[in-house]
PyMOL Python script that loads the backbone (N, CA, C, O; Angstrom):
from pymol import cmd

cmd.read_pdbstr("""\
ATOM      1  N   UNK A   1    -187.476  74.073 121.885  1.00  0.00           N
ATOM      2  CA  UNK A   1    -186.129  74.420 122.329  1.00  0.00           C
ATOM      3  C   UNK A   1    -185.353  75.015 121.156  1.00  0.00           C
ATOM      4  O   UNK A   1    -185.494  74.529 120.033  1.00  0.00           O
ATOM      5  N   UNK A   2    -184.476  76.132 121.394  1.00  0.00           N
ATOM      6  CA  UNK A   2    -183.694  76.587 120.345  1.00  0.00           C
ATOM      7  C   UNK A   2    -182.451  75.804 119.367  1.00  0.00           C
ATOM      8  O   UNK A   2    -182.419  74.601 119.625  1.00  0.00           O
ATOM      9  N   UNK A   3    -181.975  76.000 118.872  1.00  0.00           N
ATOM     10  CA  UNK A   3    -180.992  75.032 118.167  1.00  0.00           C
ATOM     11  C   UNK A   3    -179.902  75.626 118.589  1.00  0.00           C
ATOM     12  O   UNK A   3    -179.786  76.849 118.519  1.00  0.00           O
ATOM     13  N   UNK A   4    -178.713  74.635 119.210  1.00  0.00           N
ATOM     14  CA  UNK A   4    -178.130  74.710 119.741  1.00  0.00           C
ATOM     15  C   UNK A   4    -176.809  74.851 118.472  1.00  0.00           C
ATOM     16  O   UNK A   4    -176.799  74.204 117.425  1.00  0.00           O
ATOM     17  N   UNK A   5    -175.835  75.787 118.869  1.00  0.00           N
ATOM     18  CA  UNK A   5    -174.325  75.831 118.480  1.00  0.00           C
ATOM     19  C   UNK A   5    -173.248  75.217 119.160  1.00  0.00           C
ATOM     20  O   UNK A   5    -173.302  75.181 120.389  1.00  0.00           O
ATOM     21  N   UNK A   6    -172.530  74.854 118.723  1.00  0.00           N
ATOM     22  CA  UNK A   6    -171.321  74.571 119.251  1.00  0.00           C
ATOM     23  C   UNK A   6    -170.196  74.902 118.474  1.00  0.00           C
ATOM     24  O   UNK A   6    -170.184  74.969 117.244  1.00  0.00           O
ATOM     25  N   UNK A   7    -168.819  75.198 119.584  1.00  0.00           N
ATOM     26  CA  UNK A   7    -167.761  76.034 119.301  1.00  0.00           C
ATOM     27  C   UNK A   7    -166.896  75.551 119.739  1.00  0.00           C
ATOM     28  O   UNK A   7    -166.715  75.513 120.956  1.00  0.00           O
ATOM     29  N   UNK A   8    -166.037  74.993 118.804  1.00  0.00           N
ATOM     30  CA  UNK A   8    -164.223  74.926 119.731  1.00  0.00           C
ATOM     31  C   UNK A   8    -163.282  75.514 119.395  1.00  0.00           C
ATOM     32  O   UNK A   8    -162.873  75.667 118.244  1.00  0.00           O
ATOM     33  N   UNK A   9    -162.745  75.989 120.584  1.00  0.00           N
ATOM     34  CA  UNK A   9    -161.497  76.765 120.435  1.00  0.00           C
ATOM     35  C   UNK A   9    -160.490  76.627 120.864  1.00  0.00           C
ATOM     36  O   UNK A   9    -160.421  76.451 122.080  1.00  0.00           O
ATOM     37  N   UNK A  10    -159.558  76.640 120.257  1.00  0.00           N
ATOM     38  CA  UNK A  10    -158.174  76.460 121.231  1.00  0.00           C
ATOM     39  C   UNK A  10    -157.117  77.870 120.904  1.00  0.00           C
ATOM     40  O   UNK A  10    -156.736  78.523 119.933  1.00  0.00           O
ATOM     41  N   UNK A  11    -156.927  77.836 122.547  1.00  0.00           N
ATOM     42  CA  UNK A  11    -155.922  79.187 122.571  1.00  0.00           C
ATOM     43  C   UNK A  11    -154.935  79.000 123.701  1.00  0.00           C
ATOM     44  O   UNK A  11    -155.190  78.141 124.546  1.00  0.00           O
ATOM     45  N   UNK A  12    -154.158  79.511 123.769  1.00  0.00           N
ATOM     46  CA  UNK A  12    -153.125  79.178 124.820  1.00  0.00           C
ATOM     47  C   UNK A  12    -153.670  79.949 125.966  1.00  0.00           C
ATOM     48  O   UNK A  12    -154.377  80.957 125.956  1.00  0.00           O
ATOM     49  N   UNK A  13    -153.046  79.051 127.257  1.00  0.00           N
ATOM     50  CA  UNK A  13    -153.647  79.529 128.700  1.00  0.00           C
ATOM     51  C   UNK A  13    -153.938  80.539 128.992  1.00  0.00           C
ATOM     52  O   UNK A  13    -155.052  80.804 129.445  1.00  0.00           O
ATOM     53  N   UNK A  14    -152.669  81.700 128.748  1.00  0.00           N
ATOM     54  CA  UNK A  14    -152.851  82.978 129.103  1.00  0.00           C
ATOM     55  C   UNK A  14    -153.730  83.693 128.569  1.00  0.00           C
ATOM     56  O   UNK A  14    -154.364  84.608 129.095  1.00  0.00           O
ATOM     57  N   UNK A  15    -153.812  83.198 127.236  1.00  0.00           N
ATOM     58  CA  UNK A  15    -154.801  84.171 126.130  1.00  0.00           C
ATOM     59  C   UNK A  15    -156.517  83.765 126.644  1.00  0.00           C
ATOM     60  O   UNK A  15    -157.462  84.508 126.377  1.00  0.00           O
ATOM     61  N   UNK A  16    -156.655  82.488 127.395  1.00  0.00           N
ATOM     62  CA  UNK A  16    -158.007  82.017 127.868  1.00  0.00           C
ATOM     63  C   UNK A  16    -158.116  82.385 129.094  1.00  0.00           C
ATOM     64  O   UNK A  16    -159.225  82.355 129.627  1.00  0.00           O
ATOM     65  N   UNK A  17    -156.940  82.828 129.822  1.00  0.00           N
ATOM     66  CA  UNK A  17    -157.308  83.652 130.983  1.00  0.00           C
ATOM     67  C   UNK A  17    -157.974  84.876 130.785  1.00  0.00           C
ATOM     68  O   UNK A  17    -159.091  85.243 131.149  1.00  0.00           O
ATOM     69  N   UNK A  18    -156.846  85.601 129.966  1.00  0.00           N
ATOM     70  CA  UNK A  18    -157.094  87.156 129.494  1.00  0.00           C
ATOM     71  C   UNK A  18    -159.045  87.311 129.274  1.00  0.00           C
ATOM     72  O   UNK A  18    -159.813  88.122 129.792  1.00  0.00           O
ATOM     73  N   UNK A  19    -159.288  86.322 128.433  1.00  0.00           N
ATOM     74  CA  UNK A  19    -160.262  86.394 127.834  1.00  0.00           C
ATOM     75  C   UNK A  19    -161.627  86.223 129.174  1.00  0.00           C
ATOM     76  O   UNK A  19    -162.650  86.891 129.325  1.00  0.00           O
ATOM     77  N   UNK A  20    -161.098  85.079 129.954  1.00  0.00           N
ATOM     78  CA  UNK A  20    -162.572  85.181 131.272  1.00  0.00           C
ATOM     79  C   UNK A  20    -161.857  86.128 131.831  1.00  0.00           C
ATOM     80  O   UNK A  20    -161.133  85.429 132.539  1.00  0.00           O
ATOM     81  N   UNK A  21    -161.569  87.087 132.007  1.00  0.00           N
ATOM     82  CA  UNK A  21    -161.034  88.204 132.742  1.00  0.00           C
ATOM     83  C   UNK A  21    -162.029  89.154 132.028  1.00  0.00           C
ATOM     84  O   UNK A  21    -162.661  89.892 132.783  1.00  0.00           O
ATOM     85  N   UNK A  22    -162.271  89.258 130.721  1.00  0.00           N
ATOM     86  CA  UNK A  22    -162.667  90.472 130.043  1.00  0.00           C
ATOM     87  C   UNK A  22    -163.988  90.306 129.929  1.00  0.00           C
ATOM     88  O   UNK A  22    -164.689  91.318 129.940  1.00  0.00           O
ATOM     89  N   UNK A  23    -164.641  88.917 129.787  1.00  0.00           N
ATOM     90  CA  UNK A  23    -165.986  88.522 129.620  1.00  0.00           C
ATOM     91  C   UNK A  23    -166.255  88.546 131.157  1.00  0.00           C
ATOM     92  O   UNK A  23    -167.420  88.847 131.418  1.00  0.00           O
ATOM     93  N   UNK A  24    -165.681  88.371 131.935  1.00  0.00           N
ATOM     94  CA  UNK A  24    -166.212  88.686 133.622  1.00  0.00           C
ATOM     95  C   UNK A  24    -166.647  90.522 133.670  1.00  0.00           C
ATOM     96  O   UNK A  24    -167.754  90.956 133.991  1.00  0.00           O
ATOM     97  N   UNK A  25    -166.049  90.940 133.466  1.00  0.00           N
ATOM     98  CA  UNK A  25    -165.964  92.302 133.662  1.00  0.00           C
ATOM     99  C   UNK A  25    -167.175  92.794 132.696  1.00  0.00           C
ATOM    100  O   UNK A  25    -168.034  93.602 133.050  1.00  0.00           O
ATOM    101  N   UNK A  26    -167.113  92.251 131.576  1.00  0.00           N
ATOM    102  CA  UNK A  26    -168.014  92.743 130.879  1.00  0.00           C
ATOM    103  C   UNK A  26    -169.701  92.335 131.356  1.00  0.00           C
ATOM    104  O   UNK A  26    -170.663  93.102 131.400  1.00  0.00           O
ATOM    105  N   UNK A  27    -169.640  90.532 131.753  1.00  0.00           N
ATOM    106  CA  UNK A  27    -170.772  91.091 132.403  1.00  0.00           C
ATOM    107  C   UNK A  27    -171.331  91.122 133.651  1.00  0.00           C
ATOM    108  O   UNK A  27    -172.489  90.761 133.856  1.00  0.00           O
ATOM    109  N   UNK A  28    -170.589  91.530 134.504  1.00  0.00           N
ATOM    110  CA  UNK A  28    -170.365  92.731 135.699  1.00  0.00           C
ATOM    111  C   UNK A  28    -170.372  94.107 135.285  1.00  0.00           C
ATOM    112  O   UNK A  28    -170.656  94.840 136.232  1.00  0.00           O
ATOM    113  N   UNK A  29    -170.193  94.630 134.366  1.00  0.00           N
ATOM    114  CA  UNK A  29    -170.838  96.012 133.735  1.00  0.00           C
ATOM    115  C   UNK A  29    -172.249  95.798 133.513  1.00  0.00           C
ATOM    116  O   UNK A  29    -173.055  96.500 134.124  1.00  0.00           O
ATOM    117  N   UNK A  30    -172.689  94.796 132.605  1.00  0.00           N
ATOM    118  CA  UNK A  30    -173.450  94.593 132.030  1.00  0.00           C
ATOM    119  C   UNK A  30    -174.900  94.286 132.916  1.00  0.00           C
ATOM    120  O   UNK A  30    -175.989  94.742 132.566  1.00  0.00           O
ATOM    121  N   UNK A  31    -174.692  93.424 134.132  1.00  0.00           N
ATOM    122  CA  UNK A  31    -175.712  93.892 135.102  1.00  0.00           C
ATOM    123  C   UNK A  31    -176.060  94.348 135.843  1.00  0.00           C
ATOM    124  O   UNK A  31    -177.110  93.994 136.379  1.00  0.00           O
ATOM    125  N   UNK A  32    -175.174  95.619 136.346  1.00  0.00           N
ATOM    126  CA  UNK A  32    -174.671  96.564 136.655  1.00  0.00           C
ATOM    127  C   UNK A  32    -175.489  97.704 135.807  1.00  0.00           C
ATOM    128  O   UNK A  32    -176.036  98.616 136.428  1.00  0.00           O
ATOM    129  N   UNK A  33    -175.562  97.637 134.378  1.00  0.00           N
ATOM    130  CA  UNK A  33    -175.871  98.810 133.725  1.00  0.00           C
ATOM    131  C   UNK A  33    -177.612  98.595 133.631  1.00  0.00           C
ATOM    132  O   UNK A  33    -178.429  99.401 133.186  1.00  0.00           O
ATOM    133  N   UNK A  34    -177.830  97.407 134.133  1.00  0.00           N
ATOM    134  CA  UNK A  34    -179.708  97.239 134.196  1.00  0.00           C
ATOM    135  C   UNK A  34    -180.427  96.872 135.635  1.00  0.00           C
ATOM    136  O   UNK A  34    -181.623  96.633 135.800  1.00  0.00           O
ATOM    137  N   UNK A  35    -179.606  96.886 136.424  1.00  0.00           N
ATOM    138  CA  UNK A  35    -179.890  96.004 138.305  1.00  0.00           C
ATOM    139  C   UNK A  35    -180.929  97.467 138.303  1.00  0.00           C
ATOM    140  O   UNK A  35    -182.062  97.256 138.735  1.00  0.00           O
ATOM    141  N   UNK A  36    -180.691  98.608 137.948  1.00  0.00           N
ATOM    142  CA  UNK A  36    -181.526  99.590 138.557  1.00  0.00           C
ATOM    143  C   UNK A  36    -182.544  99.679 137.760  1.00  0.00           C
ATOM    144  O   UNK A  36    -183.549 100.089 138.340  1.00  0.00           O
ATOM    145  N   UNK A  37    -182.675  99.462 136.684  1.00  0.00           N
ATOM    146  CA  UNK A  37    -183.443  99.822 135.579  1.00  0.00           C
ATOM    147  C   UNK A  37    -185.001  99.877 136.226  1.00  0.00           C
ATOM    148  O   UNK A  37    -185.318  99.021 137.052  1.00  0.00           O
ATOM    149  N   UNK A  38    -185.716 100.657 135.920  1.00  0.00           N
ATOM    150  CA  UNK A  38    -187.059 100.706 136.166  1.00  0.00           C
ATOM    151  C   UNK A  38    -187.681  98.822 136.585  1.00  0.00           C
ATOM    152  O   UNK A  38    -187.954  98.214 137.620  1.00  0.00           O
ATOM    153  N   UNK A  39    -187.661  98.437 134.831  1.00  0.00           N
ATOM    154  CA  UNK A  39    -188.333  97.487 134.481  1.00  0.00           C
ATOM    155  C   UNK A  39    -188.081  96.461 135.177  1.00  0.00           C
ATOM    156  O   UNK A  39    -188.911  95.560 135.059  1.00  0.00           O
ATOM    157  N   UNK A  40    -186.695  96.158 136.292  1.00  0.00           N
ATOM    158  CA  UNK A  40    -186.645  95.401 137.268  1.00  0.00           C
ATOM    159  C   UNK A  40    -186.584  95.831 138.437  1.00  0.00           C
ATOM    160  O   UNK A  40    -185.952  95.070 139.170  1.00  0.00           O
ATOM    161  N   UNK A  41    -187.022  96.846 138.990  1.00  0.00           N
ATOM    162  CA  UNK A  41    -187.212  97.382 140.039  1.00  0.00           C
ATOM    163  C   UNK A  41    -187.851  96.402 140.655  1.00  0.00           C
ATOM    164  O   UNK A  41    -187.176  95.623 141.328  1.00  0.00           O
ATOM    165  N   UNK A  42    -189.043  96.253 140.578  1.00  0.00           N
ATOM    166  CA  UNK A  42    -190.221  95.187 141.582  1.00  0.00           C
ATOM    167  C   UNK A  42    -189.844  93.696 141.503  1.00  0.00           C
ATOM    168  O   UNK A  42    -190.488  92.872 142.152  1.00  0.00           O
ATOM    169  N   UNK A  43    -188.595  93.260 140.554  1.00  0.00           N
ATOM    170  CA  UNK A  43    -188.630  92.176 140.663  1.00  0.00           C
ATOM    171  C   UNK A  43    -187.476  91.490 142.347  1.00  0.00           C
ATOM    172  O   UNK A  43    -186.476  92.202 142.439  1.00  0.00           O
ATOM    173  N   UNK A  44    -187.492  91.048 142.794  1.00  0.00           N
ATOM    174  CA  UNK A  44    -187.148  90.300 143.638  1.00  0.00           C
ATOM    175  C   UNK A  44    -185.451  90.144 143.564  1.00  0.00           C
ATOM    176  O   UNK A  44    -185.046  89.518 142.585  1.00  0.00           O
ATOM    177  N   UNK A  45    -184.415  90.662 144.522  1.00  0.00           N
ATOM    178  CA  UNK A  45    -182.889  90.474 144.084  1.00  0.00           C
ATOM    179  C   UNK A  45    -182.471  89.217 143.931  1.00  0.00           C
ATOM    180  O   UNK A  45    -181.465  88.931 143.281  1.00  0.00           O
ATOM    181  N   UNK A  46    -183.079  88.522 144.415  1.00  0.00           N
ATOM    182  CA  UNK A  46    -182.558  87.179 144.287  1.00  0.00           C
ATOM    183  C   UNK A  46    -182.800  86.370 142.659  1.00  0.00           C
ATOM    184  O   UNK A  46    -182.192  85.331 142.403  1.00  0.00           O
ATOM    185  N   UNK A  47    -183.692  86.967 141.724  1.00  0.00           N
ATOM    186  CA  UNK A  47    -184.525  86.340 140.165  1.00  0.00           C
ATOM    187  C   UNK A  47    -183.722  87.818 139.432  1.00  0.00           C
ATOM    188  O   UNK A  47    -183.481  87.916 138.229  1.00  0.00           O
ATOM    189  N   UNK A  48    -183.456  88.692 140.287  1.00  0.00           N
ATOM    190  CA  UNK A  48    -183.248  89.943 139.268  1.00  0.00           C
ATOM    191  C   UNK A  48    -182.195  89.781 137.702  1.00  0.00           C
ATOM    192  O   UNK A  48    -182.461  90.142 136.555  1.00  0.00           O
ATOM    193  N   UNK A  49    -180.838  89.027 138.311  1.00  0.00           N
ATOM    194  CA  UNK A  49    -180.000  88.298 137.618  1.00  0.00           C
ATOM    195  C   UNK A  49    -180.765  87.691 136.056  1.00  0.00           C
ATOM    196  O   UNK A  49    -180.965  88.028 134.889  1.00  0.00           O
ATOM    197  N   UNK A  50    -180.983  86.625 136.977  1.00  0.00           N
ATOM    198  CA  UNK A  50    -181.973  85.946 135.533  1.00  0.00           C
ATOM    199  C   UNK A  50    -182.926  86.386 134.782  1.00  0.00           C
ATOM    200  O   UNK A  50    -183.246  85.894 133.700  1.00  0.00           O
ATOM    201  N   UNK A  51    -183.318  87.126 135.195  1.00  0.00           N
ATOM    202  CA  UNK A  51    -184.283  87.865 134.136  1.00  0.00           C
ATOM    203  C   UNK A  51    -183.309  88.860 133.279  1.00  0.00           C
ATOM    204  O   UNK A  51    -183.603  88.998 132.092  1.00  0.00           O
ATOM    205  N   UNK A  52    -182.392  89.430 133.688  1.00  0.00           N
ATOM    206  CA  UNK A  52    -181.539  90.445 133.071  1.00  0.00           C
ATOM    207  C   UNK A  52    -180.775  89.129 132.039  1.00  0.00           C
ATOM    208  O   UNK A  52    -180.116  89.483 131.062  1.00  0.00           O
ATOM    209  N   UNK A  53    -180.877  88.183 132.243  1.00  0.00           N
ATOM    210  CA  UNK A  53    -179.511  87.387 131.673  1.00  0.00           C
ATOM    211  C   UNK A  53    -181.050  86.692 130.139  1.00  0.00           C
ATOM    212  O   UNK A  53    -180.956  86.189 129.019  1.00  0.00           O
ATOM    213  N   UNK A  54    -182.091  87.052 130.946  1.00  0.00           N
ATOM    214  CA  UNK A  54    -183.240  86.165 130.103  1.00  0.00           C
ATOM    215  C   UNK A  54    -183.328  87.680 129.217  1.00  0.00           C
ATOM    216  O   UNK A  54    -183.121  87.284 128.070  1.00  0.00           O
ATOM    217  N   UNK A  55    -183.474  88.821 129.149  1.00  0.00           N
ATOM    218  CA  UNK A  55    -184.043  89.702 128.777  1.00  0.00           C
ATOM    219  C   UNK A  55    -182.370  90.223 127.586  1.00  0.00           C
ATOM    220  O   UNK A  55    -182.530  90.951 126.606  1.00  0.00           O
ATOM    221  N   UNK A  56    -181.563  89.906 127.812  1.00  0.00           N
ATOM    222  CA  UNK A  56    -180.168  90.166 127.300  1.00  0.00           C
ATOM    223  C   UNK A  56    -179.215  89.145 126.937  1.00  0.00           C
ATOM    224  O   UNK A  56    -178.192  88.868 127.563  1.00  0.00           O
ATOM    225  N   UNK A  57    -179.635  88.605 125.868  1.00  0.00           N
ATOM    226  CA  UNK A  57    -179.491  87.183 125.042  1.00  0.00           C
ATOM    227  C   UNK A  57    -177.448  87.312 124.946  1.00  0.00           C
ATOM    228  O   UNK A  57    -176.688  86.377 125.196  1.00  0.00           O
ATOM    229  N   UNK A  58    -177.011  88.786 124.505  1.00  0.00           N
ATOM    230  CA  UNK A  58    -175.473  88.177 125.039  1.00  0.00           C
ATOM    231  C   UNK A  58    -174.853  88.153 126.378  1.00  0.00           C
ATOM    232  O   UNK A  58    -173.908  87.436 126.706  1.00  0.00           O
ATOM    233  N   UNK A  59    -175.392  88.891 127.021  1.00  0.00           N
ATOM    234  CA  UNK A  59    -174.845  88.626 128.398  1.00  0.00           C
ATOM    235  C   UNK A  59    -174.863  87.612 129.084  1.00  0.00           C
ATOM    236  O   UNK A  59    -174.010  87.350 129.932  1.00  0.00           O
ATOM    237  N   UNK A  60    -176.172  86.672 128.713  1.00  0.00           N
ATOM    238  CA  UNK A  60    -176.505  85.059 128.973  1.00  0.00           C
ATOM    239  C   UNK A  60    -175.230  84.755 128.287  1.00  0.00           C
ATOM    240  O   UNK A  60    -174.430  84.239 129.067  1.00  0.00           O
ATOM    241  N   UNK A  61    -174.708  84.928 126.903  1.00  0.00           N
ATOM    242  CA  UNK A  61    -173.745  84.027 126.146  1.00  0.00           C
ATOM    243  C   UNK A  61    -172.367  84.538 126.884  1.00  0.00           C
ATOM    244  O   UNK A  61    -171.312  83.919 127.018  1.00  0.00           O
ATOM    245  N   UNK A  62    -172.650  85.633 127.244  1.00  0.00           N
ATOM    246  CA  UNK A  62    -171.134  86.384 128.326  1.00  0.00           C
ATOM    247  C   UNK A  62    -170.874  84.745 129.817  1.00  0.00           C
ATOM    248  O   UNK A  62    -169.847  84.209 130.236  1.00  0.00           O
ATOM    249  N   UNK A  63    -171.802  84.597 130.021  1.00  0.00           N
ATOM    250  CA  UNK A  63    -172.236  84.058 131.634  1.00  0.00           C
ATOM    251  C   UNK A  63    -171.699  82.488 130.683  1.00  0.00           C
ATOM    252  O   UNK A  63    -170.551  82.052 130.777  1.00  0.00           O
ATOM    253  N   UNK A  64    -172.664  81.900 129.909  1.00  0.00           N
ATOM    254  CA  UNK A  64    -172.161  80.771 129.664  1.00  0.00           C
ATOM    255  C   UNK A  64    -170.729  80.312 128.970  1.00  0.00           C
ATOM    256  O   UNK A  64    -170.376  79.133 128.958  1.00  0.00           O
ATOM    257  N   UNK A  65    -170.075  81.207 128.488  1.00  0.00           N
ATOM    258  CA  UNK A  65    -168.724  81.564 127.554  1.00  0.00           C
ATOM    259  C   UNK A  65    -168.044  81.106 129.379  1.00  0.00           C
ATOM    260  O   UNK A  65    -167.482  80.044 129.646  1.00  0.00           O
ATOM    261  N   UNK A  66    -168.301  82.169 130.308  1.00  0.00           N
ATOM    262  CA  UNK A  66    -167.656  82.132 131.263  1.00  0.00           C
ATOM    263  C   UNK A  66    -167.149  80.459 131.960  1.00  0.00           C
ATOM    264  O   UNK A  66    -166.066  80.029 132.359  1.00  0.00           O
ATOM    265  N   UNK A  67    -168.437  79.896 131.858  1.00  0.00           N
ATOM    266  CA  UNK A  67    -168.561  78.957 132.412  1.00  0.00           C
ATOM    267  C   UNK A  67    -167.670  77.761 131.825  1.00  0.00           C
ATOM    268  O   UNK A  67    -167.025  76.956 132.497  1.00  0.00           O
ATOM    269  N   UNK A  68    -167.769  77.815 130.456  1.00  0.00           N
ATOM    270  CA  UNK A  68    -166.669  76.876 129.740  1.00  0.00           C
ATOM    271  C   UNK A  68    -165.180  77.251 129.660  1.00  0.00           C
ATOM    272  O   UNK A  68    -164.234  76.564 129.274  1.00  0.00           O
ATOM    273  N   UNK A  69    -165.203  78.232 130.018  1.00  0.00           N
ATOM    274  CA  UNK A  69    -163.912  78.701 129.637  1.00  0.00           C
ATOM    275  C   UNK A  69    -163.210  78.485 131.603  1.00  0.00           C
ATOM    276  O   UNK A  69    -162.050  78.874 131.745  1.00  0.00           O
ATOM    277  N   UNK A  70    -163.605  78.169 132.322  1.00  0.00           N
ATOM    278  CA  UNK A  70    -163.706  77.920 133.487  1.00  0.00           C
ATOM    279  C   UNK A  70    -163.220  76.610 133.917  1.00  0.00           C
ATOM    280  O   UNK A  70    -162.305  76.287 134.675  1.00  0.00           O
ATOM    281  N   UNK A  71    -164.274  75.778 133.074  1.00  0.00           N
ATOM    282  CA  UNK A  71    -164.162  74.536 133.123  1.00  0.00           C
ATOM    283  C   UNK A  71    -162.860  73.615 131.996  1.00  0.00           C
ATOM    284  O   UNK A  71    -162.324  72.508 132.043  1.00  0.00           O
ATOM    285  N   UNK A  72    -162.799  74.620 131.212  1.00  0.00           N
ATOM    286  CA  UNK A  72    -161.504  73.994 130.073  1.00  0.00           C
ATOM    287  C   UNK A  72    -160.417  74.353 130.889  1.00  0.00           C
ATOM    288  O   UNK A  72    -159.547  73.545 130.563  1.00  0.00           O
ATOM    289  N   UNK A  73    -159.807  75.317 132.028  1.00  0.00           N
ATOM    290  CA  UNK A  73    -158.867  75.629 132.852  1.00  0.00           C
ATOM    291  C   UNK A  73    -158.805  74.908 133.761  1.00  0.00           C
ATOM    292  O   UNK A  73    -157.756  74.291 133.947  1.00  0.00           O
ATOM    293  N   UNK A  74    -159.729  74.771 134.491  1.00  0.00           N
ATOM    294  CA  UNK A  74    -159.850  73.712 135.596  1.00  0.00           C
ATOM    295  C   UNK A  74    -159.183  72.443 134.695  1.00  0.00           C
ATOM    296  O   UNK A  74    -158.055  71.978 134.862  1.00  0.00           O
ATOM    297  N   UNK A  75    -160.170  72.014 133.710  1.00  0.00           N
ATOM    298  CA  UNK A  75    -159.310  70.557 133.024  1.00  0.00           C
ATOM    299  C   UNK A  75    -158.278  70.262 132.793  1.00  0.00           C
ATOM    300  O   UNK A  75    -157.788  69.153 133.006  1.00  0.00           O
ATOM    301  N   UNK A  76    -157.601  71.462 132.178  1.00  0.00           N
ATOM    302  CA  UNK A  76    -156.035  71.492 131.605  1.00  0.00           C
ATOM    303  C   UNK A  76    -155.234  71.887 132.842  1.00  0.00           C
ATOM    304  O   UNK A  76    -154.201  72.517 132.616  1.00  0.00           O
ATOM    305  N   UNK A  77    -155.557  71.604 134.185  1.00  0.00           N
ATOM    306  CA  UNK A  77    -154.536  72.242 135.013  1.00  0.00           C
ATOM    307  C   UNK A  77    -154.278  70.556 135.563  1.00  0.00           C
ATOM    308  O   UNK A  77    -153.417  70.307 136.406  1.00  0.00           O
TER     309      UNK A  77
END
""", "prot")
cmd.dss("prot")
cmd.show_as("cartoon", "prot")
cmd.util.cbc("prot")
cmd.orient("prot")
């Protein structure tokens, strides 16, 4: 297993909105700019995701950024 990082941040609400706003978009470009790509053509739409997220080490960190930053809003509300 890889060695894991950890990160804390604190920023005010709006600025942690702003921010999953921009990391959403980005990766919604981002699998968007490979869903057609040759090299996943034959794979299956439903695995296509994960392999793009396995094959593109920040867009995985785009997806999981998302997820905390999700869950620290949900908490603080």
């Amino acid at each position: 297993m890889q060695e894991a990082i950890d990160i804390q941040l604190q920023m005010p609400r709006p600025v942690a909105e702003a921010l999953l706003s921009s990391l959403r978009e980005e990766l919604r470009n981002g699998l968007q700019v490979h869903w057609y790509d040759d090299r996943y053509r034959t794979v299956p739409d439903k695995l296509r995701s994960r392999r793009i997220l396995d094959d593109y080490p920040a867009l995985a960190g785009h997806k999981r950024t998302i997820g905390a930053l999700r869950a620290a809003l949900t908490a603080a509300q």
